[in-house]
DOPA-981617 format. One record per residue (C-alpha): residue number from 1; residue in three letters; x, y, z. Coordinates in steps of 0.05 Angstrom, whole numbers. Each point is the difference from the previous one (the first is absolute). Layout:
[pt NUM, 'ALA', [X, Y, Z]],
...
//
This chain:
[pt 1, 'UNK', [1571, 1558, -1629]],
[pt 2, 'UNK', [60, 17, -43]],
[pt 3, 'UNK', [-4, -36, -64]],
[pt 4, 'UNK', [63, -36, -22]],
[pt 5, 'UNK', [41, 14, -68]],
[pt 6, 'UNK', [-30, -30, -51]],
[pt 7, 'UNK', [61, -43, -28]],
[pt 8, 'UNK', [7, -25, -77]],
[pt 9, 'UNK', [48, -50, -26]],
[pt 10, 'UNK', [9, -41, -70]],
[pt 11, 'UNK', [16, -64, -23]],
[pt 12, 'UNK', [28, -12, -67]],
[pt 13, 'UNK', [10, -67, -39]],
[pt 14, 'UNK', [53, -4, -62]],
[pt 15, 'UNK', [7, -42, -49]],
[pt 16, 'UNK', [73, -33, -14]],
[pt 17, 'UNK', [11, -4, -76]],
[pt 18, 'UNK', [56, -20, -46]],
[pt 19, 'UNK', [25, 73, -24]],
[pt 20, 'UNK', [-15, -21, -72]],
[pt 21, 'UNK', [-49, -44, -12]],
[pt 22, 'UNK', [-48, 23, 57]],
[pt 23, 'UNK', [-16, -70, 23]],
[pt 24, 'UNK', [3, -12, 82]],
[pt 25, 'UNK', [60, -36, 24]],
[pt 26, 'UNK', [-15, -62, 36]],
[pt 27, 'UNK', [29, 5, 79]],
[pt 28, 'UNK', [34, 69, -15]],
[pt 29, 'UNK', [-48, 25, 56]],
[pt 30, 'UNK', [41, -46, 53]],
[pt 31, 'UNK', [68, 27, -24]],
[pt 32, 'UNK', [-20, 76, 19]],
[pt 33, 'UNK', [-30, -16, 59]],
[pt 34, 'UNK', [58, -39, 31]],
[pt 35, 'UNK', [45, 54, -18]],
[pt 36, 'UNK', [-48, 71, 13]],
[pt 37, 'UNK', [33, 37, 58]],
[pt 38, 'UNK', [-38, 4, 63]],
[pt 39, 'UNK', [-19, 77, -15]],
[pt 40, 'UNK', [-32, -19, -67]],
[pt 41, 'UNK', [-41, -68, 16]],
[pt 42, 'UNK', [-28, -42, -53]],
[pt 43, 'UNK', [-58, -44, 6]],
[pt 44, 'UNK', [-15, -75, -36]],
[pt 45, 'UNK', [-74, 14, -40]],
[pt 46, 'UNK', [-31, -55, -29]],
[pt 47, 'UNK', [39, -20, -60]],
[pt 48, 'UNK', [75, 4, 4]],
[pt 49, 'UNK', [13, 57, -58]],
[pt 50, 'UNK', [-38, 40, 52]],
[pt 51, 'UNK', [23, 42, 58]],
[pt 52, 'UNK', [-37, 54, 48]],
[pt 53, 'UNK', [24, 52, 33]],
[pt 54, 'UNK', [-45, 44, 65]],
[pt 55, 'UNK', [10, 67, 19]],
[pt 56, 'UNK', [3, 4, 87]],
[pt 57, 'UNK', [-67, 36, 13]],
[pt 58, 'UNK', [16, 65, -10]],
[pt 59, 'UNK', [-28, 70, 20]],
[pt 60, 'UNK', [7, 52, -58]],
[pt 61, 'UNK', [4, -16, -75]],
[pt 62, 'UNK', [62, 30, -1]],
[pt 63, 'UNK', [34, -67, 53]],
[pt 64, 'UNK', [-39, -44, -49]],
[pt 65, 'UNK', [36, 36, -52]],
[pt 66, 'UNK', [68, -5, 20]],
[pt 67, 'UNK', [-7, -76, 31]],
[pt 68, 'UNK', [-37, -24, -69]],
[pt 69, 'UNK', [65, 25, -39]],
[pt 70, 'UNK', [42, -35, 48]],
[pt 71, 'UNK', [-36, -63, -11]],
[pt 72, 'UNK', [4, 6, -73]],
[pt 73, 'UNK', [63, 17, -7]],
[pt 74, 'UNK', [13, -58, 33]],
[pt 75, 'UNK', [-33, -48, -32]],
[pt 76, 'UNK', [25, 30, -66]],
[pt 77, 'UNK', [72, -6, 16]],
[pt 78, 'UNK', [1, -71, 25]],
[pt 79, 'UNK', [-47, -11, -73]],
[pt 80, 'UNK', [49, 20, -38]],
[pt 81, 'UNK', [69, -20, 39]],
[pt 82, 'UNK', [-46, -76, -13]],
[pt 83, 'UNK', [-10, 24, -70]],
[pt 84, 'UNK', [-69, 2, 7]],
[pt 85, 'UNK', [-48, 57, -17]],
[pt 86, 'UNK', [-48, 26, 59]],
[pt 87, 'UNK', [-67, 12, -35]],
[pt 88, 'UNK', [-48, 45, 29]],
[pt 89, 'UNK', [-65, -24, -41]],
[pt 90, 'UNK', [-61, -40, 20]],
[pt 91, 'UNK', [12, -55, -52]],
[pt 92, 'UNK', [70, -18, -31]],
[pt 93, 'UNK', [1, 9, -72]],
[pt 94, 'UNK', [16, -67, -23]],
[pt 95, 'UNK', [-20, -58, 41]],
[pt 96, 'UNK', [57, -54, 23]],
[pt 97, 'UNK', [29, -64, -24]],
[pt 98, 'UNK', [-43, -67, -4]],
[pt 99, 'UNK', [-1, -29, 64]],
[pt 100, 'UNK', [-37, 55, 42]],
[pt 101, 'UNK', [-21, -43, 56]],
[pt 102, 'UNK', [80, 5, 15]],
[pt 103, 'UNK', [-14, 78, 13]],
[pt 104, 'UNK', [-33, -13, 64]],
[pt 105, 'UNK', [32, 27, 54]],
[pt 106, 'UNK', [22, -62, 50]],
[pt 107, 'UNK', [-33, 16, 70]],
[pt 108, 'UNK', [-52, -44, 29]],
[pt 109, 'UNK', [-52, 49, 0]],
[pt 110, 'UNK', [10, 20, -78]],
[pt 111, 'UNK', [-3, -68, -25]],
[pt 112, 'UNK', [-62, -25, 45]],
[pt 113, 'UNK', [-29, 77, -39]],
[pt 114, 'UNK', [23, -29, -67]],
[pt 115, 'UNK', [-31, -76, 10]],
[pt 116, 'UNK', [-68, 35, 15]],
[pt 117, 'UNK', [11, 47, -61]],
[pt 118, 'UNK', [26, -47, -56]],
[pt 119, 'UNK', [0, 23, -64]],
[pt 120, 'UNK', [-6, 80, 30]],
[pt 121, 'UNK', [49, -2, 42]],
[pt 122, 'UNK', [50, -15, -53]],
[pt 123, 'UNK', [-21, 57, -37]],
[pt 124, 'UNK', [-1, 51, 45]],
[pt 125, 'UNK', [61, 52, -19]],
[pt 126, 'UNK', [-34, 61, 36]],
[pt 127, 'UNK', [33, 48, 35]],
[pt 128, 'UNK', [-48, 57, 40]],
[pt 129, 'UNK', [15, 61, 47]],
[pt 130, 'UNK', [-34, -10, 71]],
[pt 131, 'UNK', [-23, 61, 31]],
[pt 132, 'UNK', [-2, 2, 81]],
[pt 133, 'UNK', [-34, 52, 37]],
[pt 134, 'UNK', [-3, 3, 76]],
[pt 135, 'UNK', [-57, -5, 34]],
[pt 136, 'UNK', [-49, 15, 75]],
[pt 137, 'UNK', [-28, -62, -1]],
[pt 138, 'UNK', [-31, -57, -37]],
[pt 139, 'UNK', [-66, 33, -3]],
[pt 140, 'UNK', [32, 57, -33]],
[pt 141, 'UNK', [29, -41, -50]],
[pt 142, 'UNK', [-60, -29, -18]],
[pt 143, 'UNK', [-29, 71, -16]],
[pt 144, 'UNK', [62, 13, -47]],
[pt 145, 'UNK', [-8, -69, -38]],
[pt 146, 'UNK', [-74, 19, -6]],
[pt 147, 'UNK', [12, 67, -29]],
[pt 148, 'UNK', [65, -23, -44]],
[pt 149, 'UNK', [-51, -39, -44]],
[pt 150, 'UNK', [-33, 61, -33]],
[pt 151, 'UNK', [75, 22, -21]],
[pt 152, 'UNK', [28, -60, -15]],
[pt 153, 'UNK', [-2, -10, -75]],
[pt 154, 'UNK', [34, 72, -2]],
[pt 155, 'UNK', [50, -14, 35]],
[pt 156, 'UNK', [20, -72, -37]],
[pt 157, 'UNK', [-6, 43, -59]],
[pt 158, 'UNK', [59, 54, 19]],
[pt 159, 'UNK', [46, -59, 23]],
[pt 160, 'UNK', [-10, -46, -61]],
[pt 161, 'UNK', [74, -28, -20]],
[pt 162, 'UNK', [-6, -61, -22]],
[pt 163, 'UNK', [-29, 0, -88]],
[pt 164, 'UNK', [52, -51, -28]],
[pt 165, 'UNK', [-5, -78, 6]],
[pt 166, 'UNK', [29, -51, -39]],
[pt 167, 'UNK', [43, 55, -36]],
[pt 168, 'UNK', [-74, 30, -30]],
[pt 169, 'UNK', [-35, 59, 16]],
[pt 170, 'UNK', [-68, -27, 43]],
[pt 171, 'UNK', [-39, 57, -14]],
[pt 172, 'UNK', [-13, 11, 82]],
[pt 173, 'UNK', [37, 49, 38]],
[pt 174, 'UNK', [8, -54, 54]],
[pt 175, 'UNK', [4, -63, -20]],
[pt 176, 'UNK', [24, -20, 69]],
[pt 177, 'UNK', [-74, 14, 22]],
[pt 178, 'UNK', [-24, -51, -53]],
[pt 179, 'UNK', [44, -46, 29]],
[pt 180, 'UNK', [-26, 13, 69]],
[pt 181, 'UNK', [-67, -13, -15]],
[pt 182, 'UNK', [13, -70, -11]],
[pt 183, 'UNK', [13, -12, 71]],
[pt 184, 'UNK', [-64, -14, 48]],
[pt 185, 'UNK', [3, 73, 39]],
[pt 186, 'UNK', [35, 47, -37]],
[pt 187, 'UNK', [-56, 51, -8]],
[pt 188, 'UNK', [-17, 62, 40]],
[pt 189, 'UNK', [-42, -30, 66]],
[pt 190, 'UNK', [-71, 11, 9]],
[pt 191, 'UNK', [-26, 54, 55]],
[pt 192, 'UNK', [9, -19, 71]],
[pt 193, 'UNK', [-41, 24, 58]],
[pt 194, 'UNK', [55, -13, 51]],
[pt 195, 'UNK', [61, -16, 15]],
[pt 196, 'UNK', [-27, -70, 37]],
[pt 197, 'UNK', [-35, -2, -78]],
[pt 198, 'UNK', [60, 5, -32]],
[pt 199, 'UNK', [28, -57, 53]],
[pt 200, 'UNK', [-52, -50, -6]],
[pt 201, 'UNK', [-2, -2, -79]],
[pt 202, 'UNK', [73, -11, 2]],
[pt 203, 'UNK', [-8, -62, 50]],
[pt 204, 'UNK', [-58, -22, -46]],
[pt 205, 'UNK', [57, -2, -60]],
[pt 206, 'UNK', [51, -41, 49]],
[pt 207, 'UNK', [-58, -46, 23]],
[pt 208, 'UNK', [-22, -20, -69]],
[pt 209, 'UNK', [73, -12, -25]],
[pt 210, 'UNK', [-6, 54, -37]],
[pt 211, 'UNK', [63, 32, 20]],
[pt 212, 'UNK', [46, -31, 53]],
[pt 213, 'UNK', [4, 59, 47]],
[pt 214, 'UNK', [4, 75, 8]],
[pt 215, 'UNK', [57, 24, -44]],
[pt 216, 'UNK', [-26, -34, -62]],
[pt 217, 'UNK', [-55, 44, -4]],
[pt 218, 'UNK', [18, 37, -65]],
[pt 219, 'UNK', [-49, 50, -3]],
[pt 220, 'UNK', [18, 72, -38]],
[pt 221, 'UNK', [-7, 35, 66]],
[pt 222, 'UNK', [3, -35, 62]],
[pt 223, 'UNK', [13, 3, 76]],
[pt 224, 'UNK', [71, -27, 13]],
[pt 225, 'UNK', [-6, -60, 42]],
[pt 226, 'UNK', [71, 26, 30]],
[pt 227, 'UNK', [3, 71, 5]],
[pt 228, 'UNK', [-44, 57, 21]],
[pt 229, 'UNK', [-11, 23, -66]],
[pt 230, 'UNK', [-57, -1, -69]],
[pt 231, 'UNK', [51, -37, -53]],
[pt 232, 'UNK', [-20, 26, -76]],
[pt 233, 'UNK', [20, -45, -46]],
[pt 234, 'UNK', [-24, 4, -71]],
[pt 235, 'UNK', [51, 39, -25]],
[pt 236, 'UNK', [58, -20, -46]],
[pt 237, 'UNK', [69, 12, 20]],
[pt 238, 'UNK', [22, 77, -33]],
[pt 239, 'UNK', [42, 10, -50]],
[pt 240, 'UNK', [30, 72, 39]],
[pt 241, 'UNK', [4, -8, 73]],
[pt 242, 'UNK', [-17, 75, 10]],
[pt 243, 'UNK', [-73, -32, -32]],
[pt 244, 'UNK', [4, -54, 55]],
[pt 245, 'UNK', [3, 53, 57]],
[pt 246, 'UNK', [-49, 44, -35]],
[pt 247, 'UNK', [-52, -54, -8]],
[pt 248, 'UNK', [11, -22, 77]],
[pt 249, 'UNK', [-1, 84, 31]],
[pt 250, 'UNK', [-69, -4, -46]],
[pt 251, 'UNK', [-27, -69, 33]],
[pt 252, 'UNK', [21, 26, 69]],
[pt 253, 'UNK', [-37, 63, -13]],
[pt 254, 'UNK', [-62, -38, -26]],
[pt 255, 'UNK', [-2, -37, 64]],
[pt 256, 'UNK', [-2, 57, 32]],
[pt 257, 'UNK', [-45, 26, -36]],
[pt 258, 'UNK', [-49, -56, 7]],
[pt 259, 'UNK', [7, -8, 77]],
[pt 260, 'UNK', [-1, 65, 25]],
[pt 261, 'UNK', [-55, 37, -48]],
[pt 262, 'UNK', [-80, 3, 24]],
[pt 263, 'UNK', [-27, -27, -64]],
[pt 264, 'UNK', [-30, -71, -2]],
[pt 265, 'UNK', [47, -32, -53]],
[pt 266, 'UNK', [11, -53, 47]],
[pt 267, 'UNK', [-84, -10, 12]],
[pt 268, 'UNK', [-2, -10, -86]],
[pt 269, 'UNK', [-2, -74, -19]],
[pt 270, 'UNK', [34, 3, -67]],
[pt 271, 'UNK', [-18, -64, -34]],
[pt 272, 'UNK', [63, -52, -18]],
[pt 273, 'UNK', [-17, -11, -65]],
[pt 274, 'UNK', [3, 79, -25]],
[pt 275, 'UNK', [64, -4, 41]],
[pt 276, 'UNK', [36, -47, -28]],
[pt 277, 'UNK', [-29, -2, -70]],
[pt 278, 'UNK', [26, 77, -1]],
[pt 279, 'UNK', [74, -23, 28]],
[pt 280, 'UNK', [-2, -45, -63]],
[pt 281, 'UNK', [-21, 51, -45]],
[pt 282, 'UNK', [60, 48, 42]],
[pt 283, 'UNK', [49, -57, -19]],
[pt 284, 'UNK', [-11, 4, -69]],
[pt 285, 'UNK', [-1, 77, -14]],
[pt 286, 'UNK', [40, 39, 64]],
[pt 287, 'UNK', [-7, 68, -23]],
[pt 288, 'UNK', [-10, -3, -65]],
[pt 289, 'UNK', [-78, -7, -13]],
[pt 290, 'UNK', [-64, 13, 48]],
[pt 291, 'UNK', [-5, -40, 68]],
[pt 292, 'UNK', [-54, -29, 36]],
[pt 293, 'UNK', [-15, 40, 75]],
[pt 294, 'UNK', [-35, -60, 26]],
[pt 295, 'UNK', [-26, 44, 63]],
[pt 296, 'UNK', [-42, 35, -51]],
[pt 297, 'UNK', [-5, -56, -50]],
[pt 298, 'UNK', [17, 55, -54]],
[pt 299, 'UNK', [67, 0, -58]],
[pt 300, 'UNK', [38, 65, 17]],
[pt 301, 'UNK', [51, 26, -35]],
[pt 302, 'UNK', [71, -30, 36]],
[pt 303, 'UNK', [30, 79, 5]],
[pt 304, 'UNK', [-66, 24, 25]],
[pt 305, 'UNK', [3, -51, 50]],
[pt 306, 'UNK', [74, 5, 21]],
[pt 307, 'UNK', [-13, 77, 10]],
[pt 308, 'UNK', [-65, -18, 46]],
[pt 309, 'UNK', [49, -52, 42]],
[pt 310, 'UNK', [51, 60, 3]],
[pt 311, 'UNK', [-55, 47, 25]],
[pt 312, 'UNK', [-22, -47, 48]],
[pt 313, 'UNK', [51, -13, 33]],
[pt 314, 'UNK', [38, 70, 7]],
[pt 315, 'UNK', [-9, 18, 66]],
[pt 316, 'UNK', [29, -68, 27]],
[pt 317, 'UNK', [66, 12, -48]],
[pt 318, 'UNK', [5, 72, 24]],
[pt 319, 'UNK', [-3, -34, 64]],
[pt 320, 'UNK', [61, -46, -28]],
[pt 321, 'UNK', [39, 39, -22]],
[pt 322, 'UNK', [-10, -41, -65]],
[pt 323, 'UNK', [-39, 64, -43]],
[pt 324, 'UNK', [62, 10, -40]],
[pt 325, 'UNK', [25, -78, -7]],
[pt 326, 'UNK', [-65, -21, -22]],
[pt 327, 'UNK', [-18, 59, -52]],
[pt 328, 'UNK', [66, -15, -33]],
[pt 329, 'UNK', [-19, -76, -4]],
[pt 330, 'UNK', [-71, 15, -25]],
[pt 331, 'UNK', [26, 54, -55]],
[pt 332, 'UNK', [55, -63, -25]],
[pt 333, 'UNK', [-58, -44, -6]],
[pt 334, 'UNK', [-44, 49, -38]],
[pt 335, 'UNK', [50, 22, -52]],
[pt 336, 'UNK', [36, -69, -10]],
[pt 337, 'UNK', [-49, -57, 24]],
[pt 338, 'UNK', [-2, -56, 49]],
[pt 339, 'UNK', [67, -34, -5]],
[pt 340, 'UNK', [-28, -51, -43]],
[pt 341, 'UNK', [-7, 49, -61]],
[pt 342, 'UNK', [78, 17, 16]],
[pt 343, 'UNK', [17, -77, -7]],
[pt 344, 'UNK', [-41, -5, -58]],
[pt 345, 'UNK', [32, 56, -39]],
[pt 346, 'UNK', [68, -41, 12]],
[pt 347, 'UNK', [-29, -57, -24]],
[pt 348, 'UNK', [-23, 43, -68]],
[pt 349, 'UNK', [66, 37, -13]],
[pt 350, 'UNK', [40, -65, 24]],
[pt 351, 'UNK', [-26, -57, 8]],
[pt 352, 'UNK', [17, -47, 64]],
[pt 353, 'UNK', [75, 35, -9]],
[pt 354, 'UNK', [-38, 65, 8]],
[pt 355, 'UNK', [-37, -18, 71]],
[pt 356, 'UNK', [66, -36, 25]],
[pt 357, 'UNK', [42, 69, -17]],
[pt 358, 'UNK', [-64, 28, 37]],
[pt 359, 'UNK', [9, -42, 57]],
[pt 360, 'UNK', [66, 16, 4]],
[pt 361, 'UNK', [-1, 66, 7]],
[pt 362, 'UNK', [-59, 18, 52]],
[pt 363, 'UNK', [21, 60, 35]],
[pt 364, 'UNK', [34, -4, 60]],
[pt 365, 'UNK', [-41, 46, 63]],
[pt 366, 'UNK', [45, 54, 23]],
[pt 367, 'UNK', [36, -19, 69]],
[pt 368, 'UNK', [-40, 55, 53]],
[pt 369, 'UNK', [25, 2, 65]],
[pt 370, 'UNK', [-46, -28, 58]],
[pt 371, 'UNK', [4, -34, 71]],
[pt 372, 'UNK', [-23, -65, 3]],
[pt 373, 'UNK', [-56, -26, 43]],
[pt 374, 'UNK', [27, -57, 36]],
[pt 375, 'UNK', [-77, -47, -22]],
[pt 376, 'UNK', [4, -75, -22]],
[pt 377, 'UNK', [-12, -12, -73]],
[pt 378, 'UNK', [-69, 13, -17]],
//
């Protein structure tokens, strides 16, 4: 049987701020969406300073390359025609104006989210990067959100973009994981044996009232309950969208990796607390320090780690195409840090000024000439 393509795409969520104090703009989100052309669509998020954008599901880095800098563009130019700045961090720097229940996004399903959230959901400024990688099957997905666990707090710790809150420095690299963890299942799932596994523990959450159905599962990696793919989700949205599609060639070639090798990773029950204790721990230093490799329950040096991930997962990027995209993205990470070090030397020089001219100034991806696959949205 001929396998089929394994397809990537990307969602991004921005923050809408006011271009000089940093704060979100109540209901700008509405405003750009009404008016986004029908090439560049705009999505509501939860809270109405927010808007996403989604890539079509695309077949070689270099299509989610060129539609990613269409999107942003996009985005960018209705921001500032609105005279709004488009933010690509995890948290906005300073939080908004008094009344935050206000920032709730008006749909039925969003309010009926905030009621069972209270207090949280009015907090909840967060804007993340959702990886999508295609998929055989269920069952196959399963195997990739087994074996994602082992790499998952190196992988938060490249994307962290998110260390300001409240117009101070939190001392995290991702502060929009912090945030996270106050919600009931944002953590990294425990193994599953199946796919039916993975099936009946989500009915068990909907039975109990613990979620209200499918799509509010929030787990870091999850099976989409609408598409055939594994959806990633712990990382921040990227500063430099040529970081976005380097991180999501990497997670496609770690799927691959995962599904298609002999070894047992999928067979090794790594236990949820060494998981998600070393995502916290991954939150607070990115790159910086020593991680924790909760598959071998050992701190590792983050480099020494990122260069075992590179290894690992070679032949599948040769495979790609990806070799050269992803070495490039690795070697910007290992001289300059995880974006959140970048953010945070703004903040030093500059203060809040410094991360809005920051902000402001994200490089734009070079246009690169593709043909479109005519998919739906992923």
């Amino acid at each position: 049987m001929v396998q089929s393509p394994r397809l990537l795409g990307i969602e991004e969520e921005f923050a809408l701020l006011h271009p000089e104090t940093g704060a979100p703009v109540p209901g700008s989100a509405e405003r750009l969406i009404r008016e986004a052309p029908p090439q560049t669509p705009l999505e509501h998020e939860f809270l109405d300073s927010q808007i996403e954008t989604a890539t079509p599901p695309c077949l070689s880095a270099a299509d989610a390359e060129a539609r990613l800098h269409e999107l942003r563009a996009g985005a960018q130019a209705l921001a500032e025609t609105n005279g709004l700045l488009l933010a690509a961090s995890g948290t906005p720097p300073i939080e908004s104006t008094p009344d935050l229940a206000a920032q709730i996004t008006e749909t039925d399903r969003y309010l009926m989210i905030a009621n069972d959230a209270r207090r949280v959901a009015r907090s909840h400024y967060v804007n993340g990067m959702h990886v999508h990688t295609s998929i055989e099957s269920r069952a196959e997905g399963v195997r990739a959100l087994n074996g994602l666990a082992r790499w998952a707090p190196l992988l938060l710790a490249m994307t962290g973009n998110s260390p300001l809150w409240g117009g101070a420095d939190t001392g995290f690299h991702s502060w929009r994981h912090l945030t996270g963890c106050s919600w009931p299942l944002n953590v990294f799932p425990a193994h599953f044996s199946s796919a039916a596994e993975y099936d009946a523990r989500v009915d068990r959450l909907i039975q109990a009232g613990l979620i209200r159905d499918r799509a509010l599962v929030s787990w870091l990696a999850r099976l989409s309950s609408s598409y055939p793919t594994i959806e990633l989700r712990l990382a921040d949205v990227q500063l430099d969208p040529a970081h976005a599609v380097g991180f999501a060639a990497l997670v496609r070639a770690l799927v691959e990796t995962i599904v298609t090798t002999d070894t047992l990773h999928d067979d090794r029950q790594l236990g949820t607390d060494e998981v998600n204790a070393s995502l916290w721990r991954a939150a607070r230093d990115g790159l910086d320090h020593t991680l924790v490799d909760p598959g071998e329950c050992r701190e590792i040096e983050a480099m020494t780690w990122l260069n075992e991930l590179i290894e690992y997962v070679a032949p599948a990027l040769e495979r790609f195409g990806d070799t050269d995209r992803v070495e490039q993205y690795v070697e910007a990470l290992r001289v300059h840090g995880a974006p959140a070090a970048t953010q945070r030397r703004a903040f030093q020089d500059g203060g809040i000024a410094g991360v809005l001219q920051l902000y402001a100034r994200t490089p734009p991806l070079p246009r690169v000439h593709t043909h479109p696959h005519p998919h739906e949205t992923v």
